[in-house]
N, C-alpha and C positions, 0 to 999 in steps of 0.2 A: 664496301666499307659500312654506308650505313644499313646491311640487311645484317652484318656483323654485329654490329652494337644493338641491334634490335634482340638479336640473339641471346647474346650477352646481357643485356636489359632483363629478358626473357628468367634467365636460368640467375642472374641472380635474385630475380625477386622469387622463386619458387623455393629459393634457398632461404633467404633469409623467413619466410612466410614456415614453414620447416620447424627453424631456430626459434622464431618466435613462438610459436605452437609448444615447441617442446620446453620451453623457460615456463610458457605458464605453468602445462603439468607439473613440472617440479616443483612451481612455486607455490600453487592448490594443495601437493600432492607434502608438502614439508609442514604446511600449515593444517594439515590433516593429520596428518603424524603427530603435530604439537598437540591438537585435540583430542587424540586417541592416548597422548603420554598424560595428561592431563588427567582425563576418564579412570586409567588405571591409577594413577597419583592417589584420586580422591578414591577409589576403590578400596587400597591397602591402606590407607586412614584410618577412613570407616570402619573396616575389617577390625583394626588392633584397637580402634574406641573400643569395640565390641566388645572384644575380649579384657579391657582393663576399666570397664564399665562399673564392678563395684568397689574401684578407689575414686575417691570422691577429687573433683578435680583434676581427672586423668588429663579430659582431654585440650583442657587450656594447656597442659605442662607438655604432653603430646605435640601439637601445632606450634605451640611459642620455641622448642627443642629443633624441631624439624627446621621450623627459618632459620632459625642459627647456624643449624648445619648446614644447608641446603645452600642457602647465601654466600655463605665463605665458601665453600666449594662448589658455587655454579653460577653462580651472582645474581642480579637482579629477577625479578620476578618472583620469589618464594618467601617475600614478605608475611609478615602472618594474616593482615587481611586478604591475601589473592591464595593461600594455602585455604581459606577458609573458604573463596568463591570455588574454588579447584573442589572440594568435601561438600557444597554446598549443587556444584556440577552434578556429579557423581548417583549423588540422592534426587537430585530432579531427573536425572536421563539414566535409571537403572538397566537399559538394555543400551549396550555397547553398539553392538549391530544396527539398532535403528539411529546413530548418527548420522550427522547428513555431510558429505564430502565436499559441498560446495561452500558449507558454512566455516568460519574464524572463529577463533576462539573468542575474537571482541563479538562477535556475533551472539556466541554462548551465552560469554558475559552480560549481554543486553537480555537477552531471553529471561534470565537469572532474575530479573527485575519483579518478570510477571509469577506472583502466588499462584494465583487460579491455573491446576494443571493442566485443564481443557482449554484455558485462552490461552497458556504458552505454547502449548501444540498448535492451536490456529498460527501465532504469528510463525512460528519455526518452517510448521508447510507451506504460507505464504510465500514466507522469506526464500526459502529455498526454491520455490517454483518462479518464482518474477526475478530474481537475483538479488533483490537488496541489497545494497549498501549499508554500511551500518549506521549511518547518520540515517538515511532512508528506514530504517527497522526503529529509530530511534521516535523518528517524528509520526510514523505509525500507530505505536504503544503510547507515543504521547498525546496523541490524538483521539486516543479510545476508538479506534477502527474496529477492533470487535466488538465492542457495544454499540457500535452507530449501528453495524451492519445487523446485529441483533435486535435490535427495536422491534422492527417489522416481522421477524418470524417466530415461527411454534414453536416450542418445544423442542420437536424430532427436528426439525431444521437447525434449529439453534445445536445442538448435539452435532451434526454432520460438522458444521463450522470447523467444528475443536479438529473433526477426523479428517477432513477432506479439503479443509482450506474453503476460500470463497468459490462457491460454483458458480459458471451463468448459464443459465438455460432460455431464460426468457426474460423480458424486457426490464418488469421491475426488479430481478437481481442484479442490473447495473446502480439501478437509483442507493442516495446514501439521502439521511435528512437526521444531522441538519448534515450538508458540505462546512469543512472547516478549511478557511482562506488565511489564515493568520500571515501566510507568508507574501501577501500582497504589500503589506507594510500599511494599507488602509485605517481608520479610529471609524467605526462604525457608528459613535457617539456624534461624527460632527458631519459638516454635509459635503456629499462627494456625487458627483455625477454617472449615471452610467458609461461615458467612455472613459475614465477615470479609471474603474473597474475594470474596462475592456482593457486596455491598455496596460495595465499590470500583470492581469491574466496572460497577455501576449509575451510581456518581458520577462514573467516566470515561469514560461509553458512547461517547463520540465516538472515543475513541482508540481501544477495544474493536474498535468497527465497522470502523475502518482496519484493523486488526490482524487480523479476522477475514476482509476481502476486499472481493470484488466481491458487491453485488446484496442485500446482508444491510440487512435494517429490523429493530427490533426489534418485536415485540408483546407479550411478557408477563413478567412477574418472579413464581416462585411459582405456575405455573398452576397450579391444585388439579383433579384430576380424581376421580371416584368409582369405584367399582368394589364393587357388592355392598356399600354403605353403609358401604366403611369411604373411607376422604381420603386421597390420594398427591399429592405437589407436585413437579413439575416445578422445577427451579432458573429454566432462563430460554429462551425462547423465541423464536424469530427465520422469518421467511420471507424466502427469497433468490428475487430476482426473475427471475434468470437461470436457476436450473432451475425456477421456480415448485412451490417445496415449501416445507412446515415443518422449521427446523432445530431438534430439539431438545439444551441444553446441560446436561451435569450434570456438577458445580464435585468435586471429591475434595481432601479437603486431603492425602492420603498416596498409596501405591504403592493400585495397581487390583487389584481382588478379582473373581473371578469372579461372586458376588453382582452388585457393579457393572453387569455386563454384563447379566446378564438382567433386573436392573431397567429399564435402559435398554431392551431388548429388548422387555418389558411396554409402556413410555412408548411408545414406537415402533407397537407394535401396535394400542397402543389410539388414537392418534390417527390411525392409517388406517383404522380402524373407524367413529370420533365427529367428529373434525374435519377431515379432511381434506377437501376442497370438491370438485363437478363441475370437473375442466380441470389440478388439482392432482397433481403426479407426489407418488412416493412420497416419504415421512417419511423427512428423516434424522436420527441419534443419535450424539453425539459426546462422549463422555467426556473429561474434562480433567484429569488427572493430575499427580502428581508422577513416580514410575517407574510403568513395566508390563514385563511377560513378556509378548513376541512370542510365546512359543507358547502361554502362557496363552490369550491373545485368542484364537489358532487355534482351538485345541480347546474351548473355551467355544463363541463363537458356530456356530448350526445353520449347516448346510451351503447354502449357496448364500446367505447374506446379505452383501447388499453396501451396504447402508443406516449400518452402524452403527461406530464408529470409535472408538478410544481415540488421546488423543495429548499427549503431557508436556507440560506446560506450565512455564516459569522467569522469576524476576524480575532477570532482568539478561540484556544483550545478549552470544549467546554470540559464541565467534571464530572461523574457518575452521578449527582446527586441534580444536574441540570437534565442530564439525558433522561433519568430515570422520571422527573417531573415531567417530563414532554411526552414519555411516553401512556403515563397518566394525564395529561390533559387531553 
């Protein structure tokens, strides 16, 4: 009897596993449809603005016509401002073919936001490769994540961004400066503790993780390590699976001390010493700050390390005109 219901057990969860598989396709696959009826929507728009381009006023009469009719014969959604994001689609994503099937139309909608055509294609490739959400795509774009991540590079690197989304190949294209914590619920203005910090970090780890990138799982809070019988604790510890190494995190609640660094430097050391596994690249070390001296950091860390990182951290989303002074100072 009971190798029966094992059975039984067995074949309906293969079933239902089946069922559930094929509701999402349809339900990806309906919400792609909606994107693609959309696309052509704002297509033949366009198309007949085109062609009644020299009566003046065509195309308010155009659109304002269309929700009338569209409305009463389809209902909701063909309002004249979502008829306008629909022709407003259309002309930001001229080839049909490169839509992405994983994305919503609110997804779309969010894209719509960003002017810059090279930074709505960064976030589109992003979104699409990591899955965002679209609250997640929201707090992205509102975070200036393509300018953060642009500060530090050239030119031609900054151009890949738009084409190819965030690449990592190596250590500093995990780093972000500053990191934006807004969602800790912290006031940076008054005084708060580093386990304060830690501890919020912990309760939002899911945002944390978005915040900190591609490839990050966490593993530890607190690792304690020994050293000649006395205890050191690591704040928080993470492996990113894209360079397949240990990230180590340690939280400062003020401006970075040279101290700082080579504690971190010890952290670092010793887990390429102790834990660091067969197949595992090197340890990195990322200090999270309030301020730091760039040339502090220089002349502190020994000569050829390229592992270990300091980088500000703030709770509220800066604006283009903060990033771009930081990047000038």
């Amino acid at each position: 009897m009971k190798k029966r219901l094992s059975t039984v057990n067995k074949t309906y969860s293969e079933i239902r596993d089946i069922l559930e598989a094929a509701r999402n396709r349809v339900y990806h696959n309906i919400n792609f449809e909606m994107v693609l009826a959309y696309w052509n929507i704002g297509k033949v728009i366009v198309e007949h603005e085109q062609k009644g381009k020299a009566k003046a006023g065509y195309k308010d009469y155009l659109i304002n016509n269309l929700s009338e009719r569209l409305t009463k014969e389809f209902g909701k959604g063909f309002d004249i401002s979502n008829l306008k994001h629909i022709r407003k689609f259309y002309l930001s994503f001229p080839k049909g073919d490169a839509l992405r099937r994983q994305l919503s139309w609110t997804h779309y909608r969010t894209l719509l936001r960003v002017e810059n055509k090279d930074v709505r294609n960064f976030y589109l490739v992003e979104c699409s490769q990591n899955k965002w959400s679209t609250r997640e795509l929201d707090r992205q774009i509102d975070s200036l994540l393509y300018e953060r991540l642009a500060l530090s590079k050239d030119k031609k690197s900054v151009k890949l961004l738009s084409k190819k989304g965030h690449i990592i190949k190596e250590p500093k294209d995990l780093i972000k400066d500053p990191y934006v914590l807004e969602f800790v619920g912290l006031d940076e203005n008054k005084s708060f503790q580093e386990k304060d910090l830690e501890k919020q970090l912990i309760d939002k780890m899911y945002s944390f993780l978005l915040e900190l990138g591609k490839g990050f799982s966490f593993v530890e809070r607190q690792k304690r390590i020994t050293v000649d019988g006395e205890h050191y604790y690591i704040d928080l510890v993470f492996y990113n699976f894209i360079l397949k190494c240990f990230v180590l995190v340690e939280l400062k609640a003020g401006k970075l001390a040279h101290q700082d660094i080579g504690q971190m430097d010890f952290y670092v050391r010793y887990f390429e010493k102790e834990e660091k596994q067969q197949g595992d690249n090197p340890t990195i070390g990322i200090i999270f700050c309030t301020h730091k001296n760039k040339a502090m950091v220089r002349y502190t860390l020994l000569e050829g390390s390229r592992q270990i990182f300091a980088s500000k951290y703030q709770f509220y989303i800066p604006s283009e005109k903060e990033l771009k002074r930081e990047l000038l100072r």
